[in-house]
C-alpha positions as CSV (number, residue, x, y, z in Angstrom):
1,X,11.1,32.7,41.2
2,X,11.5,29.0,41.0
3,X,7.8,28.4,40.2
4,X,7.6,30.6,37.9
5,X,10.9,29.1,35.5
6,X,9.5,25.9,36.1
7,X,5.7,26.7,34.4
8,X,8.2,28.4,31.7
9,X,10.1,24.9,30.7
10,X,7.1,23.1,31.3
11,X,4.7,25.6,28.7
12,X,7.9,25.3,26.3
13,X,8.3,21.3,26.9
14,X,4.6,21.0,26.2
15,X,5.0,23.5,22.4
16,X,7.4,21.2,21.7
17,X,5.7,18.1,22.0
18,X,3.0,19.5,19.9
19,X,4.8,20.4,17.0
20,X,6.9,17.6,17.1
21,X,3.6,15.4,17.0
22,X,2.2,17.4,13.9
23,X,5.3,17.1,11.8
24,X,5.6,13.3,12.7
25,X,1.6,13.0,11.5
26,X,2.4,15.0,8.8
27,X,5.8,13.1,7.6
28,X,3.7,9.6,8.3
29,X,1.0,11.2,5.6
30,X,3.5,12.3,3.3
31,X,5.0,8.4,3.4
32,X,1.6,7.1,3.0
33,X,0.9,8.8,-0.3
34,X,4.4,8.6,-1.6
35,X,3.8,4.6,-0.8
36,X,0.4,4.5,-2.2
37,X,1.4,6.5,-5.7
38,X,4.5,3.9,-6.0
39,X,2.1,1.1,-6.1
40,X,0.0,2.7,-8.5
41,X,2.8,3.3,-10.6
42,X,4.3,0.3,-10.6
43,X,1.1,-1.5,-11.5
44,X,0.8,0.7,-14.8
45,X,4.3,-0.4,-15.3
46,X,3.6,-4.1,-15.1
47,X,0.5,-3.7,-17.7
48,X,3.0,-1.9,-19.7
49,X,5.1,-4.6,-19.9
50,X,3.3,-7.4,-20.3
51,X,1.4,-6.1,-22.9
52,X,2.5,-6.9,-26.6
53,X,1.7,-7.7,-30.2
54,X,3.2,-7.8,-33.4
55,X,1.5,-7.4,-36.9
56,X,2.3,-10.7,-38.6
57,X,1.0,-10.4,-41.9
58,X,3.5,-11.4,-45.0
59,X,5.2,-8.3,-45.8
60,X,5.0,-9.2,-49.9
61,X,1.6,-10.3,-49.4
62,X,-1.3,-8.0,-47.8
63,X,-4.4,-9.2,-48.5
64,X,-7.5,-6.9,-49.8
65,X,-11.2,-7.3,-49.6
66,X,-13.4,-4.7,-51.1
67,X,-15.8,-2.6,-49.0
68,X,-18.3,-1.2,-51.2
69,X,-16.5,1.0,-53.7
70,X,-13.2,1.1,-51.2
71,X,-10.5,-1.6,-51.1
72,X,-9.5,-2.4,-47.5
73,X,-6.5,-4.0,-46.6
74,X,-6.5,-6.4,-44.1
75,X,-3.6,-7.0,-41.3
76,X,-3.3,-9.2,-38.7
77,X,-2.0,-8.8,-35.2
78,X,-1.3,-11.4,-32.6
79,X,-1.1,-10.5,-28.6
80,X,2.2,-11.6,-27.7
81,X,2.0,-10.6,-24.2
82,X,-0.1,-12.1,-20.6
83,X,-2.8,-9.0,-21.0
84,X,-5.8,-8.7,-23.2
85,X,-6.4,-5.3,-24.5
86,X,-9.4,-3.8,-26.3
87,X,-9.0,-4.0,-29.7
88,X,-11.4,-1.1,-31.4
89,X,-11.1,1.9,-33.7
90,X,-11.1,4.1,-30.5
91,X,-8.7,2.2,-28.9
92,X,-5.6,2.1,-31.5
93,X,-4.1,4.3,-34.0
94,X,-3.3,3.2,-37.5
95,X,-0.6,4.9,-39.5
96,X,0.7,4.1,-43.2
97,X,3.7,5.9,-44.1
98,X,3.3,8.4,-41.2
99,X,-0.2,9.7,-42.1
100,X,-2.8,9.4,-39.9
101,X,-5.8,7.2,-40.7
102,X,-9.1,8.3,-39.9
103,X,-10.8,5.7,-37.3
104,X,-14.0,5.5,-39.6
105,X,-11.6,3.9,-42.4
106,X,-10.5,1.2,-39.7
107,X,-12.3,-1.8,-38.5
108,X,-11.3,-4.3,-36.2
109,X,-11.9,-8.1,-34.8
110,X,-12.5,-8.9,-32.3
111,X,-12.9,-6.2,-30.0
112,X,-11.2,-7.5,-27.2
113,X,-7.9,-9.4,-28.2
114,X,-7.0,-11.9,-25.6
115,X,-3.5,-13.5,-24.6
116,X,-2.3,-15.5,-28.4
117,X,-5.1,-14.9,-30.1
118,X,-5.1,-13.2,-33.4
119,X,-7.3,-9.7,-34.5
120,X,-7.7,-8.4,-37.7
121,X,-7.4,-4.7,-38.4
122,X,-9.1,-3.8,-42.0
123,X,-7.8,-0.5,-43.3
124,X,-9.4,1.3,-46.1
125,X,-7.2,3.8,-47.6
126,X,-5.4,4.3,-51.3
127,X,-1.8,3.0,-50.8
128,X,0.4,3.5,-54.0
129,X,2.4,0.3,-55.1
130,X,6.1,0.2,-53.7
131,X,7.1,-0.2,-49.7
132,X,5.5,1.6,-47.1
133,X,5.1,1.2,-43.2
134,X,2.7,0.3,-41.4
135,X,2.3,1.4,-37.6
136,X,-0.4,0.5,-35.0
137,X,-0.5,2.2,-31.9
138,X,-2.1,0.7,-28.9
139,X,-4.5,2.9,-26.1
140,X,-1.3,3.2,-23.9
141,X,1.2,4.0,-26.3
142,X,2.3,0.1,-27.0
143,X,3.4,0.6,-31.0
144,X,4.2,-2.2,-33.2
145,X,5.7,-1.7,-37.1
146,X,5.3,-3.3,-40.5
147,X,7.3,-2.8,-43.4
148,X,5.6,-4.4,-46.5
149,X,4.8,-3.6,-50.2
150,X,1.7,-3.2,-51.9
């Protein structure tokens, strides 16, 4: 009778210790990729913030150039923050006055804007004269504004 009580405590001491091993390896996994997506995370929140620009063209003043039978207008952004960014039709968004314009009427230089150096953005499109808004919207949702008249 002993024996056999015994090899029962010691069949149920051993279950234990199994299970108790796989949850730990499973809870130290879990840890591990809760740790590693943090990290991740945090870095895209640091480019985040230190990326930055602001359009700094003269609100009264937008200057034009023409591009074969178009007129473009040209504005000018500066990267205010420590990261460069790419600096393409692909790679930002260009709104006047809420409406959408097409990447083939945008062109852009450089195509990499680097830490204080300034791009220009051309824009061909037919703006009306009076006040409108200019938006440009970066590849990872960085947005900077313009109000100016034409």
């Amino acid at each position: 009778m002993g024996f056999g009580e015994s090899a029962a405590h010691i069949i149920l001491f051993i279950a234990v210790v199994i299970v108790a091993s796989s949850l730990s390896v499973m809870m130290a996994t879990t840890v591990q990729r809760i740790a590693i997506g943090m990290e991740q995370q945090g870095n895209h929140v640091q480019k985040l913030l230190t990326t930055d620009f602001e359009i700094i063209n003269d609100p009264e003043n937008i200057p034009t150039k023409t591009v074969g039978t178009n007129t473009a207008y040209i504005f000018y952004i500066k990267n205010t923050g420590t990261n460069s960014f790419p600096l393409t039709n692909s790679t930002i968004t260009v709104m006047i006055d809420g409406t959408l314009i097409s990447p083939v009427n945008v062109t852009t230089s450089p195509t990499q804007l680097q830490p204080g150096e300034t791009g220009e953005v051309d824009v061909i499109a037919t703006i009306p004269s009076g006040d409108h808004t200019l938006k440009i919207v970066l590849y990872n949702g960085i947005y900077s504004t313009l109000k100016f008249s034409v």
